[in-house]
C-alpha positions as CSV (number, residue, x, y, z in Angstrom):
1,X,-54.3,-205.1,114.3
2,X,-56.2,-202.0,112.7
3,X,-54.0,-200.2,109.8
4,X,-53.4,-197.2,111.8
5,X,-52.5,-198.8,114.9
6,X,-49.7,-201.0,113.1
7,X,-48.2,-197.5,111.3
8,X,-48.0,-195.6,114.8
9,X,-46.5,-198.6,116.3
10,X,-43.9,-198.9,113.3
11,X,-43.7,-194.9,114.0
12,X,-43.0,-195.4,117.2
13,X,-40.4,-198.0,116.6
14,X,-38.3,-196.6,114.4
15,X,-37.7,-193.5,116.8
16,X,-37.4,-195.3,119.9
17,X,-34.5,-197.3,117.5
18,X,-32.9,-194.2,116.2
19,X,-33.4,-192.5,120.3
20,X,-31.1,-195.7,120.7
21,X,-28.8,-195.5,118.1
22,X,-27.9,-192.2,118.7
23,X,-27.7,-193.0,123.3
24,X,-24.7,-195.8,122.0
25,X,-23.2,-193.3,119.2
26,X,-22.8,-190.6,122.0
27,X,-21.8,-192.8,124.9
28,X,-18.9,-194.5,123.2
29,X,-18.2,-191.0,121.8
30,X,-18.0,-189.8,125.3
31,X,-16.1,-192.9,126.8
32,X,-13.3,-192.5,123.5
33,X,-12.5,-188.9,124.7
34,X,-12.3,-189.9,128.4
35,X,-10.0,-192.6,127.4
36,X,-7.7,-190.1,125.3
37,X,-7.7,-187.3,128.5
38,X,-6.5,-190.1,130.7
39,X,-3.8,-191.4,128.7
40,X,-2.6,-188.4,128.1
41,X,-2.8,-187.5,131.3
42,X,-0.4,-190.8,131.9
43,X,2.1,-189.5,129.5
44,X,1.4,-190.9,126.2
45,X,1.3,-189.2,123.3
46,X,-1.7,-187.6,121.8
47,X,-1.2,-190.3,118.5
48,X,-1.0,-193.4,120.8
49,X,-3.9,-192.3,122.9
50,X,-6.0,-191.3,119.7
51,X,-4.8,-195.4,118.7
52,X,-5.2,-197.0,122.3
53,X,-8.2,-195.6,122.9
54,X,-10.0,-196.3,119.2
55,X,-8.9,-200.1,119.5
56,X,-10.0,-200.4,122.6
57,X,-13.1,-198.4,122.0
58,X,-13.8,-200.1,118.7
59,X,-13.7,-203.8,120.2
60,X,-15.6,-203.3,123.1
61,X,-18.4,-201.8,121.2
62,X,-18.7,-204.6,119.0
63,X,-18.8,-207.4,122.1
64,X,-21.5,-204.9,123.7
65,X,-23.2,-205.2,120.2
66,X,-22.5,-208.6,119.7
67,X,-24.3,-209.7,123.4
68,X,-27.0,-207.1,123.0
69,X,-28.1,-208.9,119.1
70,X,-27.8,-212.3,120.8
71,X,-30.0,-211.5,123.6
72,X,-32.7,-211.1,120.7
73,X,-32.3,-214.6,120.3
74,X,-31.6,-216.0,123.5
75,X,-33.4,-213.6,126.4
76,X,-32.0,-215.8,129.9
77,X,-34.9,-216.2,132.2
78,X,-34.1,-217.2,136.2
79,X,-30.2,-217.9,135.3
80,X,-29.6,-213.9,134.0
81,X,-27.9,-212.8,136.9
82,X,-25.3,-215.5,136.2
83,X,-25.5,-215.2,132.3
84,X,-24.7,-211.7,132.8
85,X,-21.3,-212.7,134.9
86,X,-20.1,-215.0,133.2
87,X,-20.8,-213.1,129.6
88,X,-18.9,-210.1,131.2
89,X,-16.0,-212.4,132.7
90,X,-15.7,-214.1,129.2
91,X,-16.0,-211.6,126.8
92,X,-13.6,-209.1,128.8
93,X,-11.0,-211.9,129.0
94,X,-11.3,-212.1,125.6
95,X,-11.4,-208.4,124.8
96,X,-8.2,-207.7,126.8
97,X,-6.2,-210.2,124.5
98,X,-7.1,-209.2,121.8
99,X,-6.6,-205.6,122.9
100,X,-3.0,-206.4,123.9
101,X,-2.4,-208.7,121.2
102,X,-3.3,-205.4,118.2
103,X,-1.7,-203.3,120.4
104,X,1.7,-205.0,121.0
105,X,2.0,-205.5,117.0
106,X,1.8,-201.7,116.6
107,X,4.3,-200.5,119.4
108,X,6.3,-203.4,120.4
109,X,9.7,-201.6,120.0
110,X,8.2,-198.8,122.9
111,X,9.0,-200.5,126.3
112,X,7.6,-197.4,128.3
113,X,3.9,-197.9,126.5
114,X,3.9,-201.8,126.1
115,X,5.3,-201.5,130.3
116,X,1.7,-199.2,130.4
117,X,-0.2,-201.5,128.7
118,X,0.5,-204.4,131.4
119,X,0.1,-202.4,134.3
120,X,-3.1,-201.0,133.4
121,X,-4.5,-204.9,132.4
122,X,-6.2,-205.2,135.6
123,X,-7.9,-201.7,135.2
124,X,-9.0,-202.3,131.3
125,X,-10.1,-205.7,132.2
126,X,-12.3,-204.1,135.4
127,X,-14.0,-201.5,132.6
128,X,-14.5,-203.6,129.8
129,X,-16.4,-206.3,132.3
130,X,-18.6,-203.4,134.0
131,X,-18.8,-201.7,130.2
132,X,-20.4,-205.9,128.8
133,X,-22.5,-206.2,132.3
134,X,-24.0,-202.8,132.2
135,X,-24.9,-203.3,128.2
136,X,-25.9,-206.9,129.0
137,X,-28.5,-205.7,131.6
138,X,-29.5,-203.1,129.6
139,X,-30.3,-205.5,126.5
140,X,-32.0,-207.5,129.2
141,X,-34.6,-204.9,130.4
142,X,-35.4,-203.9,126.6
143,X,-36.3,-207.1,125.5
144,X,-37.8,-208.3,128.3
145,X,-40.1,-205.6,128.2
146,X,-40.8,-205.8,124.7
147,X,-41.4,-209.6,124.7
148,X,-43.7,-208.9,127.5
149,X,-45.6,-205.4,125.0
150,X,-45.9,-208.4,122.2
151,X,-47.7,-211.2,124.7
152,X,-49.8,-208.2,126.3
153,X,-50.8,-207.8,122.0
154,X,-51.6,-210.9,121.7
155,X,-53.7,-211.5,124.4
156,X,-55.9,-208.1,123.9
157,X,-56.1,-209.7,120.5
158,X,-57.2,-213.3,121.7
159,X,-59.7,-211.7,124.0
160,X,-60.7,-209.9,121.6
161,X,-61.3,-212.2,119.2
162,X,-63.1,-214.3,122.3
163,X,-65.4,-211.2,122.9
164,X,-66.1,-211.8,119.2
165,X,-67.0,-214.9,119.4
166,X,-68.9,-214.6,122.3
167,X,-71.2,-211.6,120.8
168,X,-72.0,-213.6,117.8
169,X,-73.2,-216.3,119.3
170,X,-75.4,-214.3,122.2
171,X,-76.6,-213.0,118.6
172,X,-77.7,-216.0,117.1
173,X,-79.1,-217.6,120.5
174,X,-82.0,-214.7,120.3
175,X,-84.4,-215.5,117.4
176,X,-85.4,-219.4,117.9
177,X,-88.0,-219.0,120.3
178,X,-89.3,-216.4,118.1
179,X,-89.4,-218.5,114.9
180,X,-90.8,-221.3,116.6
181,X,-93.8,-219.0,118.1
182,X,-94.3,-217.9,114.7
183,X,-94.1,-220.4,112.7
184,X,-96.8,-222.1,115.5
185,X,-98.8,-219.1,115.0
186,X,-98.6,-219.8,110.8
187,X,-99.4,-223.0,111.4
188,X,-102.5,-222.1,113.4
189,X,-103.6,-219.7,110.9
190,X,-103.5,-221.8,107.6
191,X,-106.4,-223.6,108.0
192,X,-109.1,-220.7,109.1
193,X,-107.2,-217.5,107.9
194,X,-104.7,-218.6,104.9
195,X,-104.7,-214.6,103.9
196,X,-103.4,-213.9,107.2
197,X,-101.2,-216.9,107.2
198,X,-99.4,-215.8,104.0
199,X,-98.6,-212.4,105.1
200,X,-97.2,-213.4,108.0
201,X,-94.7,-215.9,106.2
202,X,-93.9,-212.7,104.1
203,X,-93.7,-210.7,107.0
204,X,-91.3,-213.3,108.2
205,X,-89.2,-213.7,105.8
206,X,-88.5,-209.7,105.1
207,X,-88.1,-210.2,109.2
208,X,-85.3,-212.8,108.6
209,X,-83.3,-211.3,105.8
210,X,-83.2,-208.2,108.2
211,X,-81.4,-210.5,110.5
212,X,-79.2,-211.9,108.2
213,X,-78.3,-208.5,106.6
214,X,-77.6,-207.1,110.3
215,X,-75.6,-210.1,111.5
216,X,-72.7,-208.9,109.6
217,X,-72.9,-205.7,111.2
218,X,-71.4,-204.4,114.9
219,X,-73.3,-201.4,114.8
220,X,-76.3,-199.5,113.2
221,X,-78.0,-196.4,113.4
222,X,-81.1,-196.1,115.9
223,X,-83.3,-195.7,112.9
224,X,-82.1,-198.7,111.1
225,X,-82.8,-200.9,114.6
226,X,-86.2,-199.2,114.8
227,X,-87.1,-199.9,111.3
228,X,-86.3,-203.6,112.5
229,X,-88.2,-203.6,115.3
230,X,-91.4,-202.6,113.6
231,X,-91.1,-206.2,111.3
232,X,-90.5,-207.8,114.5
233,X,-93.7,-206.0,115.7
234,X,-96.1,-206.5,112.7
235,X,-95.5,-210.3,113.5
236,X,-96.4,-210.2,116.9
237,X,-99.5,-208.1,116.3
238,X,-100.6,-210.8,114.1
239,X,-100.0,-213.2,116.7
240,X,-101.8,-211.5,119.3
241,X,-104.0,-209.2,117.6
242,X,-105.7,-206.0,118.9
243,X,-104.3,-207.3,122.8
244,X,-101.4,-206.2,121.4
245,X,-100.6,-202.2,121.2
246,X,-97.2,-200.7,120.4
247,X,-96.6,-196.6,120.9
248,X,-93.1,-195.5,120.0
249,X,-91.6,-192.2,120.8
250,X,-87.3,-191.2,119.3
251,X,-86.2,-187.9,119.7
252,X,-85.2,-186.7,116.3
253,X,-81.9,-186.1,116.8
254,X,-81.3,-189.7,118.4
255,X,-82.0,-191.5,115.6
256,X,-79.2,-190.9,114.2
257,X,-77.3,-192.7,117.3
258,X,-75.4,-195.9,116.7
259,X,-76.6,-198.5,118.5
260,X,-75.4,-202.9,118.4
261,X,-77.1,-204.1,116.0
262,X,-80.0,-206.9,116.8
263,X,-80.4,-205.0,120.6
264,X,-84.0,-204.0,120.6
265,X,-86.0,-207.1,119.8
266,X,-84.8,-209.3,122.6
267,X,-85.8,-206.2,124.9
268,X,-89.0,-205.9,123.4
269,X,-89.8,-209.4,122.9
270,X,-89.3,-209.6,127.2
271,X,-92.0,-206.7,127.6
272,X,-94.8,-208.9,125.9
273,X,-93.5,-211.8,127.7
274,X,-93.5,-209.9,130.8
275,X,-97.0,-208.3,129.6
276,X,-99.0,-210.3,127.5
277,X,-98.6,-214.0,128.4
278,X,-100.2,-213.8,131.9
279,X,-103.6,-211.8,130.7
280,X,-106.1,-211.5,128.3
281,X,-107.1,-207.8,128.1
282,X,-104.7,-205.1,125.7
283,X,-101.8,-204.3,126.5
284,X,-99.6,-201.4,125.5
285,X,-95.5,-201.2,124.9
286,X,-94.2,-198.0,125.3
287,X,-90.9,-197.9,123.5
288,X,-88.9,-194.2,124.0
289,X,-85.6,-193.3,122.7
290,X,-84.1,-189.9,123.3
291,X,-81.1,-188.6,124.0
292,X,-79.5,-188.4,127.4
293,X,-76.1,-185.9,127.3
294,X,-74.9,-187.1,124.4
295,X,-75.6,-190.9,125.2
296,X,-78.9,-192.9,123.5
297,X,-81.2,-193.8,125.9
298,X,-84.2,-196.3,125.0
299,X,-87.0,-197.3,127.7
300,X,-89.4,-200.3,127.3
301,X,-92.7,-200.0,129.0
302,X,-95.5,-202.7,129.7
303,X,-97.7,-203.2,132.6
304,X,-97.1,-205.9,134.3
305,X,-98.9,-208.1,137.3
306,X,-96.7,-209.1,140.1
307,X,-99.1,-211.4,141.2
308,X,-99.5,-213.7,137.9
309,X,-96.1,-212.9,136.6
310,X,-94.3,-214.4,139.9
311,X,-93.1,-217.3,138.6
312,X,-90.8,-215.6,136.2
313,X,-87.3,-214.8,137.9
314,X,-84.9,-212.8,137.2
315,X,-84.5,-210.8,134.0
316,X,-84.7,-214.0,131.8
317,X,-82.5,-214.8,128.6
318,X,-83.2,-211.7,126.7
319,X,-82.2,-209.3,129.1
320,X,-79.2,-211.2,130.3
321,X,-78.3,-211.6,127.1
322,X,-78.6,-207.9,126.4
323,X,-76.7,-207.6,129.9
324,X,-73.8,-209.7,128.9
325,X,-73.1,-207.8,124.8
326,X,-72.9,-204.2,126.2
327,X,-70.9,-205.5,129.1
328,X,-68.3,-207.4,126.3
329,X,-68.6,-204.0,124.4
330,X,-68.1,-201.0,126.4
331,X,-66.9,-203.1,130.1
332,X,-69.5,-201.7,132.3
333,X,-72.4,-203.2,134.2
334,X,-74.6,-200.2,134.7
335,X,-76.0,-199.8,131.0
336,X,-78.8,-202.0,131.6
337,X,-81.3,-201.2,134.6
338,X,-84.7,-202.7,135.6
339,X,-87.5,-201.5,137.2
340,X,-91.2,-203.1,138.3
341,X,-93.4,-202.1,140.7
342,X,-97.1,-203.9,141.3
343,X,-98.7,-202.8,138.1
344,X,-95.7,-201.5,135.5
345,X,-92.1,-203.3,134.2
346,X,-89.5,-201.3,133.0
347,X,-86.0,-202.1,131.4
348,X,-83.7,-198.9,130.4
349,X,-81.0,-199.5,128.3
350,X,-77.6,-196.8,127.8
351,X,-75.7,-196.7,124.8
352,X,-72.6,-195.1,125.0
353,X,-71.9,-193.2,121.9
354,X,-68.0,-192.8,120.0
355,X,-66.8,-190.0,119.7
């Protein structure tokens, strides 16, 4: 849990605690002056109502306490409605003796009040059983619901960490194809073209440490990714030489745009799949970033031949890839579309940006 999320929660804690405090305070307040008005109103003195009414008052508070601090250890699942009986039946019972029992020491030479006191046992018995119930249920409904706010925490955090997990490894699935082409193409190059060869591997490898660098990274700044892409790039152009023609276009403003880190080249790396492997003339990628009300739009470009390119389905692993991070990221489906007609392919790709 993020630093600032933990302090409002602990925030929030402590005043819905003291909101609580103060609720029991003022009801038992309440209840303790009712108490005095209607044994007064009975005929005892202002004294013995002030002292029937505190013991009373005093004990039952302290069984409603005691039930609602063991219900933070003991929450009753399917048998509450009959926990909550037989606590009230129980503790009343024993509330009313001991009641009596402090009451009878103090005025057991006054016949009239001690007469009071047993005539009124039902009626004490009836409140102190609703007073346990009603505080029971309550103690109920809070924990319950915040035993069901800590799961609800901990699986946003599991999923989380599964979305994580997930994202690095759609990540790490991208670049093998790609080294193996390349280190094909270095291969093919040693023998006949060792210059060429050697500053490909060092092309490579500054291509590779970008990776590693961004891997640690969620997010990076569209200039950043583009400064990436161009590696990526140089590599391929060695690979397919002059067939191979890059053009891109960023808005100024939108390269300051964060964007996931490691997004582009699997996007890229489909156009010259999509529009190199199935001719032999040049071909162009048009790559344009710009921005689109506030959100980063990029568009990928290359021509493409329905006719020779018909055996590749769907959007392949790099785009479904690309599909399934911003989904994991931002929850929506939309952010990556696709378009091909007879002669041109285009993906478009929608970057949300924080605000």
């Amino acid at each position: 849990m993020k630093p600032a999320l933990a302090k409002n929660n602990f925030n929030g804690s402590i005043h819905t605690k003291s909101a609580a405090v103060l609720f029991f305070a003022t009801w038992w307040f309440v209840w303790l002056v009712f108490q005095i008005t209607l044994l007064q109103s009975a005929g005892i003195p202002a004294v013995k109502a002030l002292a029937d009414a505190a013991v009373s008052n005093i004990l039952l508070a302290a069984f409603c306490l005691l039930v609602f601090n063991n219900l933070r250890y003991y929450l009753p699942k399917k048998e509450k409605y009959l926990y909550v009986l037989l606590m009230g039946s129980a503790l009343g019972g024993i509330w009313l003796l001991l009641v009596k029992l402090i009451l009878k020491a103090f005025y057991q030479k006054d016949t009239v009040y001690i007469q009071l006191l047993q005539q009124t046992s039902s009626i004490r018995f009836a409140a102190a059983f609703l007073m346990i119930i009603c505080f029971t249920a309550i103690g109920i409904l809070w924990f319950s619901q915040k035993e069901q706010q800590e799961e609800n925490e901990i699986r946003i955090a599991m999923e989380q960490l599964a979305n994580e997990a997930e994202l690095n490894k759609l990540r790490q699935q991208l670049q093998p194809h790609f080294l193996f082409n390349s280190l094909n193409s270095i291969s093919a190059l040693t023998g006949h073209q060792p210059e060429k060869a050697r500053h490909m591997i060092q092309q490579l490898s500054d291509f590779l440490r970008g990776t590693i660098r961004n891997e640690s990274r969620q997010w990076v700044s569209l200039q950043e990714e583009l400064d990436y892409l161009q590696l990526y790039l140089d590599i391929e152009k060695v690979r397919f030489g002059q067939r191979l023609q890059t053009t891109i276009a960023c808005d100024e403003p939108a390269k300051t745009f964060q964007i996931p880190s490691l997004l582009l080249q699997p996007l890229v790396e489909n156009s010259i799949k999509f529009g190199l492997y199935d001719t032999v003339g040049e071909v162009e990628i048009l790559i344009v970033a710009k921005n689109n009300n506030g959100m980063l739009e990029v568009t990928v470009q290359n021509p493409y031949d329905a006719a020779t390119s018909g055996s590749v389905n769907g959007a392949g692993f790099g785009l479904a890839s690309i599909k399934r991070r911003l989904f994991l990221l931002y929850g929506r489906q939309d952010l990556l579309q696709i378009k091909k007609d007879a002669a041109t392919f285009i993906t478009v790709v929608s970057i949300p940006q924080k605000v």
